[in-house]
C-alpha atoms as a printed R data frame, in Angstrom:
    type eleno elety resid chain resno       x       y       z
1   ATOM     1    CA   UNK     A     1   2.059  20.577  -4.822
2   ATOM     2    CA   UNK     A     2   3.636  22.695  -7.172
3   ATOM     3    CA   UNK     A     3   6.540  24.318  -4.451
4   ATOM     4    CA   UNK     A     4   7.520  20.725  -3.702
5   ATOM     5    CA   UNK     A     5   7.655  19.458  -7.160
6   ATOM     6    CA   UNK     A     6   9.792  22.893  -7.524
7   ATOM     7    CA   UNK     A     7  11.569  21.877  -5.029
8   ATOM     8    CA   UNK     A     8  12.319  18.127  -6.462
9   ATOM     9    CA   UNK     A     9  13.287  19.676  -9.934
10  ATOM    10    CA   UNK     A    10  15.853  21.820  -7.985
11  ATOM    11    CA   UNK     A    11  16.993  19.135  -6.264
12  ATOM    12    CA   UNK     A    12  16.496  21.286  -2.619
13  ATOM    13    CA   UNK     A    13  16.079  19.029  -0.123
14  ATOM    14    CA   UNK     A    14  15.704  18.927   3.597
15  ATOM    15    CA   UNK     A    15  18.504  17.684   5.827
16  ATOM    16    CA   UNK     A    16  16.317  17.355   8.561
17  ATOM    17    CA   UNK     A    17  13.830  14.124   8.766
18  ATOM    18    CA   UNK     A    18  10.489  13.339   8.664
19  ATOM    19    CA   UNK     A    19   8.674  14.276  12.498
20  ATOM    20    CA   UNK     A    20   7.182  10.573  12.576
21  ATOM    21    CA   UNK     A    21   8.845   8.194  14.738
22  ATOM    22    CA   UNK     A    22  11.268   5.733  12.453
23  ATOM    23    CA   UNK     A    23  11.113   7.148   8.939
24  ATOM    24    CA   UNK     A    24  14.456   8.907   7.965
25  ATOM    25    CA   UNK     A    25  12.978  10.117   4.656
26  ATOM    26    CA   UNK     A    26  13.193  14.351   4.302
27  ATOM    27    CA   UNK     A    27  10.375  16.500   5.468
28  ATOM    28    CA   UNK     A    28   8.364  18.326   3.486
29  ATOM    29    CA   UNK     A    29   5.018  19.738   4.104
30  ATOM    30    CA   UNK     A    30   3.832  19.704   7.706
31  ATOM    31    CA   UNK     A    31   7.220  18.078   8.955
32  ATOM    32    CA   UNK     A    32   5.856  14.750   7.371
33  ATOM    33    CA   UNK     A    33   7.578  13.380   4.340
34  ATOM    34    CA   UNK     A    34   5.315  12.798   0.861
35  ATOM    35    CA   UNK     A    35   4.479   9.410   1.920
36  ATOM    36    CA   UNK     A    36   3.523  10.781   5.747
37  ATOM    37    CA   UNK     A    37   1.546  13.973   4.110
38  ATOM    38    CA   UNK     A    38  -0.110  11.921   1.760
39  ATOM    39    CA   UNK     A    39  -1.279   9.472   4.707
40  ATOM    40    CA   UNK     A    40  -3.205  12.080   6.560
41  ATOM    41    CA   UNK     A    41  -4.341  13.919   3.641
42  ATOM    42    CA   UNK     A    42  -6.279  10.525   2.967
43  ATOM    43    CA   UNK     A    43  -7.124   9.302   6.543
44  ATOM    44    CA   UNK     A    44  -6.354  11.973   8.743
45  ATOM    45    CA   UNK     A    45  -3.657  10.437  10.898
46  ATOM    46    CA   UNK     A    46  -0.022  10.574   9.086
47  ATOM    47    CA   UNK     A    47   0.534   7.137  11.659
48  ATOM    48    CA   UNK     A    48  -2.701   5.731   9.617
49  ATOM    49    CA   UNK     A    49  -1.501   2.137   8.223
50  ATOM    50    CA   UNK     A    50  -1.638   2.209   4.611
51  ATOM    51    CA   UNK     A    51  -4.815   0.878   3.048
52  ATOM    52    CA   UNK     A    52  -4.975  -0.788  -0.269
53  ATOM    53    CA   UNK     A    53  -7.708   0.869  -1.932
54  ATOM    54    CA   UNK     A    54  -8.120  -1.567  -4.702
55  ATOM    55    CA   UNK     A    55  -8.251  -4.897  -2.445
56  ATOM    56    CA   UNK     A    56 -11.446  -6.134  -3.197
57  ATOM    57    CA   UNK     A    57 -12.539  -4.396  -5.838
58  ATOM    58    CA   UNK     A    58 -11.352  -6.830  -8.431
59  ATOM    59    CA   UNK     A    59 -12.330 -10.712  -8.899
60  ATOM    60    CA   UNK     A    60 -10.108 -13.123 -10.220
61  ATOM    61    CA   UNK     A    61 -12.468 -12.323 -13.545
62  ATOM    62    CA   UNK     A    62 -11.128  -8.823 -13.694
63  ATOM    63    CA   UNK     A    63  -7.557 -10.354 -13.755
64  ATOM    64    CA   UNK     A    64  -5.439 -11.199 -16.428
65  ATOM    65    CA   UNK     A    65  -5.260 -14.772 -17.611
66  ATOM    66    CA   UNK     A    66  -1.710 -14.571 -18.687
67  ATOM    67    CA   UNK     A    67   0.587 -17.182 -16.894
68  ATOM    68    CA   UNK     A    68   2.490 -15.245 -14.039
69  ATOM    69    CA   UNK     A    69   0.663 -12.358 -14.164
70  ATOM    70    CA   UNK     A    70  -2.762 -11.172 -12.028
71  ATOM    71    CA   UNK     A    71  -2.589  -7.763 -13.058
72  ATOM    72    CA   UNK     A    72  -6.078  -5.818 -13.132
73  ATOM    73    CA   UNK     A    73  -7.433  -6.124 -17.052
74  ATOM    74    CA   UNK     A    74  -8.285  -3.098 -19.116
75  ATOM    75    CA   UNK     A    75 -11.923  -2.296 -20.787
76  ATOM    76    CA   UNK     A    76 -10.777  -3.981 -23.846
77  ATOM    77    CA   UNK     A    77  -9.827  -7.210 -22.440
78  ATOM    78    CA   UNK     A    78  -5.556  -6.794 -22.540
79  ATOM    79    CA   UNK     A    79  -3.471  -6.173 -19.074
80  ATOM    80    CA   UNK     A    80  -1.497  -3.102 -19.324
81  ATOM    81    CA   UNK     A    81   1.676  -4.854 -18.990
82  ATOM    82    CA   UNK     A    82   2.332  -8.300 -20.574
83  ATOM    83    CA   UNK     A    83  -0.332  -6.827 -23.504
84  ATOM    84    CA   UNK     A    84  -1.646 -10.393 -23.866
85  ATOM    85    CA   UNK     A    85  -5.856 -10.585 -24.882
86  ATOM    86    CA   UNK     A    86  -8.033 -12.828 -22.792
87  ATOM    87    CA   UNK     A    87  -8.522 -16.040 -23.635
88  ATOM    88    CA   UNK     A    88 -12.227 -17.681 -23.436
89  ATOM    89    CA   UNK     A    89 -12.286 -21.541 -22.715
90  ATOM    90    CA   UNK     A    90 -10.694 -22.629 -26.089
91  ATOM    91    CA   UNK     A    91  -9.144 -20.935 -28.842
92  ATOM    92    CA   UNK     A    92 -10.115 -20.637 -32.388
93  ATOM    93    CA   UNK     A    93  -7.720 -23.387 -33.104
94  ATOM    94    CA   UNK     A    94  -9.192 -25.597 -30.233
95  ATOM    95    CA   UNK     A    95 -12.383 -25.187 -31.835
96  ATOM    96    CA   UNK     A    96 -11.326 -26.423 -35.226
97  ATOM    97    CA   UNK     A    97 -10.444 -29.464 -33.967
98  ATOM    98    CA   UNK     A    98 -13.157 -30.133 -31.739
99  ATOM    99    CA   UNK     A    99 -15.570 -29.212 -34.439
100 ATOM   100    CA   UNK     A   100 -14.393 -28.870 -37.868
101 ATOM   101    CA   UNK     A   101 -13.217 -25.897 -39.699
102 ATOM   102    CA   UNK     A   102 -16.989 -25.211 -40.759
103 ATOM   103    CA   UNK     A   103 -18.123 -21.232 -39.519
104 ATOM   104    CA   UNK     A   104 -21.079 -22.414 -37.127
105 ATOM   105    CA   UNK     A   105 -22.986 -19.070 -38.859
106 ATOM   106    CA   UNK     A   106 -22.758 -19.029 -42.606
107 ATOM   107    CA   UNK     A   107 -21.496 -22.508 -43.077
108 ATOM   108    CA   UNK     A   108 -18.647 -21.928 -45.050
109 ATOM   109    CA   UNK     A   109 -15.461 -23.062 -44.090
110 ATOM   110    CA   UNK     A   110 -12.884 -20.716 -42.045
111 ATOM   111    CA   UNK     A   111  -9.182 -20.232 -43.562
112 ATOM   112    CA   UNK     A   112  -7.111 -21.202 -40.781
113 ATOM   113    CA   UNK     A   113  -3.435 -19.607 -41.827
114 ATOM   114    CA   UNK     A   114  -5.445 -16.129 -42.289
115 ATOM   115    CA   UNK     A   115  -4.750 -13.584 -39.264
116 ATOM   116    CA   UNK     A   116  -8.032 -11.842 -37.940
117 ATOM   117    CA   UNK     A   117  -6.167  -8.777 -37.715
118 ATOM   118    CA   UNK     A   118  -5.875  -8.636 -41.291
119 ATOM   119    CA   UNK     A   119  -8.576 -10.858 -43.354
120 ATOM   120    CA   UNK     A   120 -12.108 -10.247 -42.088
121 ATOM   121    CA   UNK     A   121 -12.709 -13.701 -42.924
122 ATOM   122    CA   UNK     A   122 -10.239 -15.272 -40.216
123 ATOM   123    CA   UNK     A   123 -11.284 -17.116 -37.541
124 ATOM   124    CA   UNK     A   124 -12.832 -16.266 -34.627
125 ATOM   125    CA   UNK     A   125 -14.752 -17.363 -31.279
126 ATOM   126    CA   UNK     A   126 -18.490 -17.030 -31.341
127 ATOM   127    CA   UNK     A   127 -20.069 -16.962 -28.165
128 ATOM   128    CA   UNK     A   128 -23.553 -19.194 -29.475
129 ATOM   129    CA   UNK     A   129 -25.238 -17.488 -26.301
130 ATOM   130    CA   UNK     A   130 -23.682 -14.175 -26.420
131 ATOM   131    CA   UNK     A   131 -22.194 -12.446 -23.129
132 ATOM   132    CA   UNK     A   132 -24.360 -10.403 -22.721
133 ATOM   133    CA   UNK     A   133 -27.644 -12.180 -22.179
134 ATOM   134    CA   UNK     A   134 -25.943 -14.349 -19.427
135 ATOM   135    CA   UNK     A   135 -23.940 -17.054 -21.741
136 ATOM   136    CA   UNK     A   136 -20.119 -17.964 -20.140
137 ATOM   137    CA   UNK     A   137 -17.261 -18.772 -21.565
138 ATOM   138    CA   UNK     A   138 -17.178 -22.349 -21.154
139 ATOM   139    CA   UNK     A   139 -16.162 -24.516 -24.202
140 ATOM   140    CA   UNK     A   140 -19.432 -25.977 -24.781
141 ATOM   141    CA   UNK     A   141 -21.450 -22.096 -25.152
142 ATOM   142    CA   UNK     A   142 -18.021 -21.247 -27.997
143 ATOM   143    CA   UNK     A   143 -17.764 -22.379 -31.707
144 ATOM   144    CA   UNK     A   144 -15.595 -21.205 -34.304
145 ATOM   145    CA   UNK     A   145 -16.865 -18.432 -36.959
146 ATOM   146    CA   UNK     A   146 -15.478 -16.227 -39.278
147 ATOM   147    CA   UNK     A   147 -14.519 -12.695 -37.490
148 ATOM   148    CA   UNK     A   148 -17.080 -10.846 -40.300
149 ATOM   149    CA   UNK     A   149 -20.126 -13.282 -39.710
150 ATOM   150    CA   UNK     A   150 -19.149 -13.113 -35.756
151 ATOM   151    CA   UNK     A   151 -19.179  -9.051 -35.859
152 ATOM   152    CA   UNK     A   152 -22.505  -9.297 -38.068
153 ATOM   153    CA   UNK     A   153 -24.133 -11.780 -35.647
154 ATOM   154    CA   UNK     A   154 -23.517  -8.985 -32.986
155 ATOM   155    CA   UNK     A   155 -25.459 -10.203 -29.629
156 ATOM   156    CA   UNK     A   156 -27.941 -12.238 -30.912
157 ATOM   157    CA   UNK     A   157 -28.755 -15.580 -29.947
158 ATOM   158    CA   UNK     A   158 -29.481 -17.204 -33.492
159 ATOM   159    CA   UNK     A   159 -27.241 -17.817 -36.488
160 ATOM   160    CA   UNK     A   160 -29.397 -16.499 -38.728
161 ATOM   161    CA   UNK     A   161 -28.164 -12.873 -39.966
């Protein structure tokens, strides 16, 4: 690894080809090119067709929601690339409509213009049967909350705090 990264920084490279049938890329270890070498360090065969490891491990719930892209989504809910969050089935806003701009835990009603980033007492989407103990994120299992009494709340079922 290191001699042909060495070799890359130094720009040296091989005039003569890869030994597999059809690829014109230059040799390096074995006779095989990187791809080639890499291809039978994995399966064995440097001919072995190229395997997707990551086919099937994710489900259209582990992609990103974003329009145009279906990237794989991070721990904390954000694709790597287009940095957008998740959405559930409605937004905060969507929510305020449907049911008034009333917190469905304290009561009290939510400031709509404040930014949950900033004011701990911006809106947010409460999950009323929380993630965790099996609840989805359909519209009717969301209602809107303030982000401190949703945090407080935690994964509890009731209102109550």
């Amino acid at each position: 690894m290191h001699y042909r990264r060495w070799r890359k920084e130094q720009r040296i490279v091989s005039d003569v080809p890869c030994s597999v049938d059809g690829c014109t890329e230059p040799r390096w270890a074995r006779g095989w090119c990187t791809f080639h070498y890499s291809r039978w360090n994995e399966a064995g065969d440097p001919t072995a067709p190229f395997v997707n490891k990551a086919v099937g491990k994710y489900t259209d719930a582990h992609r990103c929601k974003s329009p145009g892209c279906a990237r794989k989504v991070r721990v904390n809910g954000r694709c790597h690339q287009c940095n957008k969050q998740l959405k559930y089935g409605a937004t905060a806003h969507e929510l305020a409509e449907r049911d008034g701009t009333d917190c469905s835990i304290c009561g009290k009603p939510v400031d709509m213009t404040l930014n949950r980033n900033v004011s701990m007492m911006g809106p947010s989407v409460d999950h009323v049967i929380p993630r965790s103990r099996g609840g989805s994120d359909d519209p009717e299992n969301l209602a809107l909350a303030h982000l401190i009494c949703n945090i407080s709340k935690g994964n509890r079922v009731s209102g109550a705090i």
